[in-house]
N, C-alpha and C positions, 0 to 999 in steps of 0.2 A: 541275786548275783552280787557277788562281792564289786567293794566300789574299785574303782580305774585299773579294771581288769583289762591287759590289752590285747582287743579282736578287731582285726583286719576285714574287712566285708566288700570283696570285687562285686559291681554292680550296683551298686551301694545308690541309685538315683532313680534304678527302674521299679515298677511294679509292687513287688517285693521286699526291694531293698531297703523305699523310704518306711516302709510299714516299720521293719527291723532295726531301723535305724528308732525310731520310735520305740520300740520294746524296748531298748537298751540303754536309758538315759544316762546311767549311772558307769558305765564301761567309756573308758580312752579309746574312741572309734577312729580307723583310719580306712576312709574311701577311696577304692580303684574305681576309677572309672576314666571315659576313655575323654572326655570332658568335663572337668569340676564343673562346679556352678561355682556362681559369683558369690554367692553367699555360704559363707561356711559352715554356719550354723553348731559350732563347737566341734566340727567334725574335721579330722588333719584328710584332706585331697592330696588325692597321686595321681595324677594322669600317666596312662596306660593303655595300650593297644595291647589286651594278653594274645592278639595271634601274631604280632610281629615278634622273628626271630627272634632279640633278643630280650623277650619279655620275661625269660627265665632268670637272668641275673638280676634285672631292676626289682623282678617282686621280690626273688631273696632278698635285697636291700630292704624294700620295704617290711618284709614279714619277720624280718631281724626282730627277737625280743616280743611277740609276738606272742600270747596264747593260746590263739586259735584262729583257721579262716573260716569265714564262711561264703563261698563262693555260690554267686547269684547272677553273675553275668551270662546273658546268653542273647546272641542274636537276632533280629526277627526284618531288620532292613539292611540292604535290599534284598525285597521278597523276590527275586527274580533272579539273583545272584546265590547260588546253593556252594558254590566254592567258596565264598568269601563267609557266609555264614558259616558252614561245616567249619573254615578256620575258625572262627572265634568258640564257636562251643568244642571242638576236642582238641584242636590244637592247643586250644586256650585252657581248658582244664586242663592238659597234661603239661603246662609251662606251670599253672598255678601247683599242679599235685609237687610237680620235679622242685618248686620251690619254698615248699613247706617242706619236702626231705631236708631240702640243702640247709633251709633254718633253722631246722631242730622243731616246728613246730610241731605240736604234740595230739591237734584235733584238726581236721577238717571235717565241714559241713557242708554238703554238696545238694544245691537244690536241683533233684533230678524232676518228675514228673510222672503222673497217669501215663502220658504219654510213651514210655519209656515199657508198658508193658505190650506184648501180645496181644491179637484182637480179643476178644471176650467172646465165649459161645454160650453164654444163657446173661439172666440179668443178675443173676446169684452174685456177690458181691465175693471178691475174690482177695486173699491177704496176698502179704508181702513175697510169699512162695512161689506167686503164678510168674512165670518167664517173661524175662526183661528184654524179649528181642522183636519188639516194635511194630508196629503195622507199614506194612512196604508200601503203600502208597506215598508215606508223609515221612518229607525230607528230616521236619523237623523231630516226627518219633524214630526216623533209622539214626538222629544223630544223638538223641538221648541214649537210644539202644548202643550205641557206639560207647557211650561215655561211663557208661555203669560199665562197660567190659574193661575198660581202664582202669577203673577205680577197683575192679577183681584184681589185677597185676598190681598196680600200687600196694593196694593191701598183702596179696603174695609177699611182696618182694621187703615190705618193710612191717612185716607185723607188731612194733610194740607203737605205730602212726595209727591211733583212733579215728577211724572213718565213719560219717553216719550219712546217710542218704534218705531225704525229705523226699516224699512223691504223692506231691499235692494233685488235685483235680483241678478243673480252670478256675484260674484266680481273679478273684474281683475286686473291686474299688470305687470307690466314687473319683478320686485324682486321675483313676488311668483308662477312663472312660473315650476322654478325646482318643489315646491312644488307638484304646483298641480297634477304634472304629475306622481310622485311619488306614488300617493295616489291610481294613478291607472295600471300602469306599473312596474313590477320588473324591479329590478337591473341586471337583463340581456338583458334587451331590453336598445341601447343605446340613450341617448336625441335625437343625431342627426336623428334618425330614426324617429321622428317624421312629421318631413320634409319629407320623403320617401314612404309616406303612397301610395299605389297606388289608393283610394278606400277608400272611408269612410261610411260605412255600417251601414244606421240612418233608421228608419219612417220618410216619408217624412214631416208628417205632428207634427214634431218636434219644436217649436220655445221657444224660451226663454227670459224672461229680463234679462240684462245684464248690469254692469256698474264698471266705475273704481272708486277703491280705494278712489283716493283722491277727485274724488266727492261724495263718502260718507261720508268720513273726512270732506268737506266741509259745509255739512248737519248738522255733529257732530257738528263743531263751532259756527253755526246760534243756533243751539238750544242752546247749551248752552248760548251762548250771550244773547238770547230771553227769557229764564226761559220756553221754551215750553216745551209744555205736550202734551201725545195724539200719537197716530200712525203717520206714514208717510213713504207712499210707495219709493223707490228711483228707477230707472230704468233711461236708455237713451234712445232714438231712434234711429236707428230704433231697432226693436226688430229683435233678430240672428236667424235666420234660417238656415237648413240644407244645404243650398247651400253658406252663409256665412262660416259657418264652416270650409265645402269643401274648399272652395278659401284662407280661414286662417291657413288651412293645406297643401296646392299645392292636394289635394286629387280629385278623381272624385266620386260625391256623388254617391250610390245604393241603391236602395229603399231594405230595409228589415222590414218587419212588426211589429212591437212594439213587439206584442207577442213571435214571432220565436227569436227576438232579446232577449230580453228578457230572455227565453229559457235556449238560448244558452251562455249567462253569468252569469245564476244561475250554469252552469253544470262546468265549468271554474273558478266560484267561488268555487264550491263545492270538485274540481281537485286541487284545491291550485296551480291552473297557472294563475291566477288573482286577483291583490289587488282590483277589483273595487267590490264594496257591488251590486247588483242588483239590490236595493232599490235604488241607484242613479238612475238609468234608467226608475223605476216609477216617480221616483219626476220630471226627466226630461221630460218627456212624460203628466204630468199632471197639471203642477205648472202653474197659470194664470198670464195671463200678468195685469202690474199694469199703473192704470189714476196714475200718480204723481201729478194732481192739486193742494191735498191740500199742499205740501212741496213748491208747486212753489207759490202759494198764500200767506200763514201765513209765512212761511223762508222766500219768496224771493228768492229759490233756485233752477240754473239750471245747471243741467251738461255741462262740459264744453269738455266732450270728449265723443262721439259717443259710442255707442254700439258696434258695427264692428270695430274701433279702438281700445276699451281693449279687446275686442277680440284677436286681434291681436297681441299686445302689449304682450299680457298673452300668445300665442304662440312663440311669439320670444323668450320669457323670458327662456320656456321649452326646448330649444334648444342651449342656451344660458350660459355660468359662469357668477357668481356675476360681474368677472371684463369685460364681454361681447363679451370673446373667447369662442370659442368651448369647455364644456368639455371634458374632458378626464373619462374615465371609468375607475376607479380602479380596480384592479384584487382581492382585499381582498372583496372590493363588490358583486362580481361579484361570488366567492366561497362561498360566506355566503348564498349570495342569493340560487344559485345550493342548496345549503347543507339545505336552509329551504323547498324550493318545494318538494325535493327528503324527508325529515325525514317528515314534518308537523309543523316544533317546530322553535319557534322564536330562533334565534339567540344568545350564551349568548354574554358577552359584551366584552369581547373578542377578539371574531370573528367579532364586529358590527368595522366600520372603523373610 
């Protein structure tokens, strides 16, 4: 990539983002995100809400002069709140699409997902072709599915705006470990317990694509270098399985049946003794594995780290501090949390630690 080339990257702090932000040492980066961090680390911060109304004038401001975005923001809290998330992923892309028109920018790169396709009916791995209209259980796949049908009209409506759409499988990391785990566990279950599992209670016939971070980010770099347009699947091999899983958690897998499972984390969802949506458990059960050919033909791009390795990587992470000790569980955590199960009600800010 040519030096201080300049690319804009909303989301620029999550999962994904830091990965990319890494790919691209040599590029004038400027981060959306809805709170900088303290440290800027060479990178120009914009704070931004893309679902408030007027987020569409602010990023034309920002995307001024501009060669490309690559938008990476997408919501995931609160998981209980599907309006406010659905704001930030389509409202949010179509402020970010409406504001690449109005700048004249010339590329967007939209990270869409597996999730954004149809359920799968065999394990045959399926290219960029198979239909983008989402598994209806999971809020999060009807709103990916939503977002690629925008990015159809966008493209319609401004055909010489280069659009390319990344549709990775679950992505992994050692940093986004605490994350993810969060997303599904209160704060009264400790990290360390996840090492502890006796028993990991899946369908057996559970697999998934899966892939790290920074071969996504790697993906991100080719296209932008390349001025590519057009879908492309990202996954590793081998594809994870329930017995991967198992062995990435010290667990001993049990066969439990999609449905019963299912069940029984809608009822848990419904008890407010679990952050996980249920709808994750459809997407997991139904999301198809992906040929990557066309990324590894037109990019040149191949993972360079195994599936069962960010696997893993992304479990150490969960068990894990930033500085790669054990956490420690805080006790304000830990009362906040008690104190939202027991009333219903998020936490005020306050009480959050």
């Amino acid at each position: 990539m040519r030096d201080h080339v300049r690319i804009a990257v909303t989301g620029a702090t999550g999962n994904v983002g830091t990965a990319v932000l890494r790919a691209l040492p040599e590029a004038d980066l400027t981060g959306v995100v809805r709170r900088p961090p303290a440290d800027a680390g060479g990178v120009r911060w914009v704070a931004c809400d893309l679902a408030e109304a007027g987020a569409t004038a602010r990023l034309t401001e920002v995307f001024a002069g501009v060669e490309a975005v690559v938008h990476l923001a997408w919501g995931f809290q609160p998981g209980r709140d599907d309006a406010r998330l659905r704001a930030t992923a389509v409202d949010g892309t179509r402020h970010v699409a409406e504001a690449v028109v109005a700048a004249g920018v010339p590329h967007l790169v939209h990270l869409s997902s597996v999730g954004a396709y149809a359920p799968r009916t065999s394990l045959d791995p399926v290219d960029e072709s198979w239909p983008t209209t989402g598994v209806p259980g999971s809020a999060y796949s009807r709103d990916k599915a939503d977002v690629e049908r925008l990015l159809d009209d966008v493209e319609r409506a401004h055909p010489d705006l280069r659009v390319a759409r990344l549709r990775p499988g679950l992505v992994g990391q050692r940093s986004a470990g605490s994350a993810l785990l969060r997303y599904a566990l209160p704060a009264l279950v400790p990290s360390a317990a996840v090492r502890l599992l006796p028993v990991l209670p899946m369908d057996r016939g559970t697999v998934l694509p899966v892939i790290h971070a920074d071969d996504v980010a790697d993906a991100v770099r080719r296209v932008l270098e390349q001025g590519a347009t057009g879908a492309f699947n990202l996954a590793a091999p081998p594809p994870v399985d329930v017995h991967d899983l198992a062995r990435a958690l010290g667990a001993r897998h049990v066969h439990v049946p999609a449905a019963a499972l299912r069940a029984a984390a809608g009822l848990a969802w419904t008890a407010r003794l679990s952050r996980l949506d249920p709808g994750w458990l459809d997407l997991a059960h139904a999301v198809p594995l992906m040929d990557t050919g066309r990324a590894e033909r037109e990019l040149g791009w191949r993972p360079a780290v195994s599936a069962t390795d960010a696997l893993a990587e992304a479990v150490a992470g969960m068990t894990e501090a930033p500085d790669g000790g054990t956490p420690v569980l805080r006790p304000r955590s830990v009362l906040a949390e008690a104190r939202r199960l027991v009333t219903g009600r998020t936490t005020s800010r306050r009480d959050r630690p």
